[in-house]
C-alpha positions as CSV (number, residue, x, y, z in Angstrom):
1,X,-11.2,20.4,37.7
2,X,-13.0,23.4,36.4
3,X,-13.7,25.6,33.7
4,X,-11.6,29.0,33.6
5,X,-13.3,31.8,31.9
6,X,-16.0,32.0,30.0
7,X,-19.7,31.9,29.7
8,X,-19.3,28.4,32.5
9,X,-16.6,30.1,34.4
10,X,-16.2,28.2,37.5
11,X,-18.7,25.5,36.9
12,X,-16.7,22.4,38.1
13,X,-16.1,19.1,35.8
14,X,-16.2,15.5,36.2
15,X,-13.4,13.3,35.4
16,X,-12.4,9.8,35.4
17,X,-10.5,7.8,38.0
18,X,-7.7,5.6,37.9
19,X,-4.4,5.7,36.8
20,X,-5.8,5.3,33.1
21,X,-6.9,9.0,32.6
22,X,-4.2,12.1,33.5
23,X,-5.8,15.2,33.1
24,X,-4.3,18.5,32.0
25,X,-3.3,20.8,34.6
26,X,-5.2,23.7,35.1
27,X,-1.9,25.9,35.1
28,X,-1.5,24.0,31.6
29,X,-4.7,24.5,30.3
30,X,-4.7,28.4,31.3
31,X,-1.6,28.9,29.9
32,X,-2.9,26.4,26.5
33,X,-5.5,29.3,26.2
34,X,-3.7,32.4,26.8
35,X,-2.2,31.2,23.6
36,X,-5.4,30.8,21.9
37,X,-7.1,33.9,23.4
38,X,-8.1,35.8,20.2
39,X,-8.6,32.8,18.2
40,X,-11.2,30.6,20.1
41,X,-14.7,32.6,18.8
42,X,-16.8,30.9,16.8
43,X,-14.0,28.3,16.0
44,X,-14.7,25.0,15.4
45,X,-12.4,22.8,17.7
46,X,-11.5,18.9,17.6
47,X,-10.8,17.7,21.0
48,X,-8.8,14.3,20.2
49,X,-8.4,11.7,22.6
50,X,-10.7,14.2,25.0
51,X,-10.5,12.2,28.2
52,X,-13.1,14.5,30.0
53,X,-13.4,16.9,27.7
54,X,-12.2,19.8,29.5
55,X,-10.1,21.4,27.1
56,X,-13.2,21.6,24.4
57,X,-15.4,22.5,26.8
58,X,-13.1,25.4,28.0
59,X,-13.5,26.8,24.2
60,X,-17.3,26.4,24.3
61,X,-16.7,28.4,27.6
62,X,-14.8,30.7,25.7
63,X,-17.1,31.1,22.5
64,X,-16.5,28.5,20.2
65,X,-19.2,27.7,17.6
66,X,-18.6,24.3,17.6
67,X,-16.8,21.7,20.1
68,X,-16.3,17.4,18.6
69,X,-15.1,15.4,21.1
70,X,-13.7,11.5,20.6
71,X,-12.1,8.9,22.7
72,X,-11.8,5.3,22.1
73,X,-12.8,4.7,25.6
74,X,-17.0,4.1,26.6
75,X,-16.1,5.3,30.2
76,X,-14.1,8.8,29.0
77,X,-16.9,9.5,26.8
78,X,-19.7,9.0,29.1
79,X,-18.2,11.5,31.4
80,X,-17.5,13.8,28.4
81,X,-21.3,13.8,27.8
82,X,-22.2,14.4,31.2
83,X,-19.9,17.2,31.4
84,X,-21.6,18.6,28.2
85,X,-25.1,18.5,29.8
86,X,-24.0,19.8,33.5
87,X,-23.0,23.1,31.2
88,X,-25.8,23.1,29.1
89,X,-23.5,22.8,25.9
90,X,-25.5,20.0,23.8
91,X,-26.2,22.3,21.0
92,X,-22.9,22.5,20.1
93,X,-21.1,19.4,20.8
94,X,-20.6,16.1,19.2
95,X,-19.3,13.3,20.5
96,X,-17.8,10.0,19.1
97,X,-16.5,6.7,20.8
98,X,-14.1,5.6,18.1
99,X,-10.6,4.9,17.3
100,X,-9.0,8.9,16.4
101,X,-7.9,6.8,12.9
102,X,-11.2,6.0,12.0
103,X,-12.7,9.5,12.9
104,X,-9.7,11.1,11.5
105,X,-10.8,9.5,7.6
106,X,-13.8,9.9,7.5
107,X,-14.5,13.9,8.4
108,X,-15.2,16.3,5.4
109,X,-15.4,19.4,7.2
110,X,-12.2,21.0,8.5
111,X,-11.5,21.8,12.0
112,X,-10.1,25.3,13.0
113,X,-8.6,24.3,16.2
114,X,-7.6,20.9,17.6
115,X,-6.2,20.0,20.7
116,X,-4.2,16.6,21.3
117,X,-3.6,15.4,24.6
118,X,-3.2,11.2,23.9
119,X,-1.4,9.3,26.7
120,X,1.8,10.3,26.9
121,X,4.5,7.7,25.3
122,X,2.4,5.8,23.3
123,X,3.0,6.4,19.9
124,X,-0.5,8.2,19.3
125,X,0.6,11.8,18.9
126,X,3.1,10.9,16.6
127,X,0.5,8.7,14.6
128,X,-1.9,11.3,14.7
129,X,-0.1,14.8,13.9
130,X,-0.3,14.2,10.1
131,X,-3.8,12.7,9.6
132,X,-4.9,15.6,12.1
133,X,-3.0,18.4,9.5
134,X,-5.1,17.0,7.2
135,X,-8.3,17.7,8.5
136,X,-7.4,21.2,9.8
137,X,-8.6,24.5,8.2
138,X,-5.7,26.6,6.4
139,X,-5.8,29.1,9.0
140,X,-6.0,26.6,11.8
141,X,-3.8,25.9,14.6
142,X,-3.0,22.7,16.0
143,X,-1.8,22.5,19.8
144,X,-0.2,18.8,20.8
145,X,0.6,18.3,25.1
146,X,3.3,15.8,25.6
147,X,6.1,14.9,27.9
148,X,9.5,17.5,27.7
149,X,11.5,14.6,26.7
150,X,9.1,13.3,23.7
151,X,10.7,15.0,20.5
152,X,8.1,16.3,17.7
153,X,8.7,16.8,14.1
154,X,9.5,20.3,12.7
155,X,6.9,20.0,9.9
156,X,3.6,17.9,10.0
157,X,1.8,17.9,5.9
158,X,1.2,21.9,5.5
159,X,2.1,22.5,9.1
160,X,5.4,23.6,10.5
161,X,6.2,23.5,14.3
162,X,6.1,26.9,16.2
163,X,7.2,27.9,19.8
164,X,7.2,25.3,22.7
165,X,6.1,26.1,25.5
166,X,7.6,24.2,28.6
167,X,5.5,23.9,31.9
168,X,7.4,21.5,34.4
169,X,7.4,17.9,32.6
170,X,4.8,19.0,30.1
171,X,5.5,20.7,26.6
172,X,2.5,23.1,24.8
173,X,4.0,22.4,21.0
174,X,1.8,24.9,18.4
175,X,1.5,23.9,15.0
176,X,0.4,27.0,12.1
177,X,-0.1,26.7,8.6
178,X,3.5,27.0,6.8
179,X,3.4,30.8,5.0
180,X,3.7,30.8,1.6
């Protein structure tokens, strides 16, 4: 796993073993930001349920002002933070070990971008999706990786469901601000 583009192009990341942890494709996670490609500069992205970070450090890569990462699990984050210091991004990352729930409640500032990747088919995204509409700026965009057969709802709080985009067994759903 590495980073595409940016100022850490190339620069390879660490991830997790085991059957615990399923990374995103790097055919995914190209395409995930040829959809973002104008919008990633000094955003300020939420990577939920970050695993090893890759897709927030991929916007830091990309110009991103600010990159908060949170996993429940020790081990994820541990290799999230040595993936931050092998780039050199410290000043602009956070990182929390805590339930999403919990982080979810108590943020004040909005997020402008926020990826979800939870484990596929365990009730998480689903859970998630509203709380994380919630906390995301009205010009945000919210982009949720799940299985092709795992159905998502047209409308999340202010946020209505935009295109799909299928690669293989694994959906790219965008969420936007509803207009109006």
């Amino acid at each position: 796993m590495r980073v595409i583009a940016g100022a850490a192009r190339g620069r390879r990341l660490e991830t997790r073993e085991g059957m615990d942890v399923r990374p995103t494709p790097e055919r995914v996670k190209e395409a995930l930001f040829n959809i973002l490609q104008f919008q990633i500069e000094g955003r300020r992205v939420l990577d939920l349920f970050a695993g090893s970070g890759q897709l927030g450090l991929e916007a830091l890569s990309r110009g991103a002002a600010e990159a908060v990462f949170v996993d429940a699990s020790r081990e994820s984050l541990e290799v999230v933070k040595r993936n931050i210091r092998s780039l050199g991004m410290d000043g602009k990352s956070k990182t929390f070990q805590m339930d999403f729930s919990a982080f979810l409640l108590r943020r004040q500032e909005p997020f402008d971008i926020v990826f979800l990747d939870p484990p596929y088919r365990s009730g998480l995204l689903e859970k998630a999706l509203p709380q994380v509409a919630a906390i995301t700026s009205p010009g945000g965009t919210i982009i949720a990786e799940h299985p092709t057969d795992e159905e998502l709802p047209e409308e999340v709080g202010d946020f209505s469901r935009g295109r799909s985009y299928r690669y293989g067994k694994i959906y790219l759903t965008v969420y936007r601000r509803k207009e109006g």
